[in-house]
N, C-alpha and C positions, 0 to 999 in steps of 0.2 A: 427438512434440514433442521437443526439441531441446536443452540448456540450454548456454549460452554463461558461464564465468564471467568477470565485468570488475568490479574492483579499484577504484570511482570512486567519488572524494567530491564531494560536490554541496550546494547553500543551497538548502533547500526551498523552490516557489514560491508556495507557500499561505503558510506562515509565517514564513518566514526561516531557521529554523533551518541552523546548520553539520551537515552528518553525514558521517562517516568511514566508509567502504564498506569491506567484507571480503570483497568479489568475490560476496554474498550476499544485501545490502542492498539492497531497490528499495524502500522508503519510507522518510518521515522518522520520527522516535522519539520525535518531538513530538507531531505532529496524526495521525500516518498515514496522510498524503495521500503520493501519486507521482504520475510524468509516464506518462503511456500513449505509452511510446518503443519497445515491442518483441510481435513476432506470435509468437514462439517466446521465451523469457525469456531475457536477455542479447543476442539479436539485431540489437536497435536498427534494427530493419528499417519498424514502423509509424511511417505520414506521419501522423497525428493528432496528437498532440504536445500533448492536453488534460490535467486534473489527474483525476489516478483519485482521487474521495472514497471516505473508508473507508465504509460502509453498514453492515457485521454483522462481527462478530467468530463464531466457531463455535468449537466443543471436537471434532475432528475426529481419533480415535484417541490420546486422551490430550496431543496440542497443539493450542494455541491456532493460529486460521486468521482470518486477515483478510479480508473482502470486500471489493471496491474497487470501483466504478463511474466510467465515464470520465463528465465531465462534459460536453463534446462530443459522443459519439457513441454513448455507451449500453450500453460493450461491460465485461461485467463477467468479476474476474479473481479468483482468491485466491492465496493465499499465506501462509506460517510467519510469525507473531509470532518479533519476535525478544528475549532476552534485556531489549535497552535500552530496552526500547517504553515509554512511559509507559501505566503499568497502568491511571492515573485518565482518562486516552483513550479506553482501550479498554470499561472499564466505563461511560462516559458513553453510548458509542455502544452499546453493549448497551442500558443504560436508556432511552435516542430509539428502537431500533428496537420493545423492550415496549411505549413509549406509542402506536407508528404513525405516528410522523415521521421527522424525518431528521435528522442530526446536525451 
């Protein structure tokens, strides 16, 4: 796998939110949702073009790890929390995934 860095700000399509990319960013820092745009990370090569919902947060060697599920087509990814993330996000989605639902 591969990684491409790109520099891009983008309005999140779940929420709206404004977010300021640092060549590192693939979700917003609001809801934690993204676009399922890329087959190797930064690529922008995947024709899907669905919202990746965030599913599970993990503690994967002392950082926080996002799960995301394409909502389209099923294909699940992770990825580094980052600093901006909305904490009360990511803890929500922890507590839906304890109860057995979804967030």
């Amino acid at each position: 796998m591969t990684f491409t860095r790109r520099v891009e700000d983008f309005t999140c399509e779940h929420c709206g939110t404004a977010n300021h990319g640092d060549g590192y960013t693939n979700h917003c820092t609001n809801c934690l949702y993204s676009k399922h745009v890329d087959i190797d990370p930064g690529d922008r090569q995947a024709d899907c073009g669905g919202l990746m919902a965030p599913v599970d947060v993990l503690l994967e060697r002392g950082r926080h790890v996002l799960v995301q599920r394409c909502v389209r087509c099923g294909i699940e990814r992770r990825c580094r929390t980052s600093d901006g993330d909305d904490v009360e996000a990511m803890v929500e989605i922890v507590r839906a995934r304890a109860r057995g639902g979804a967030w």
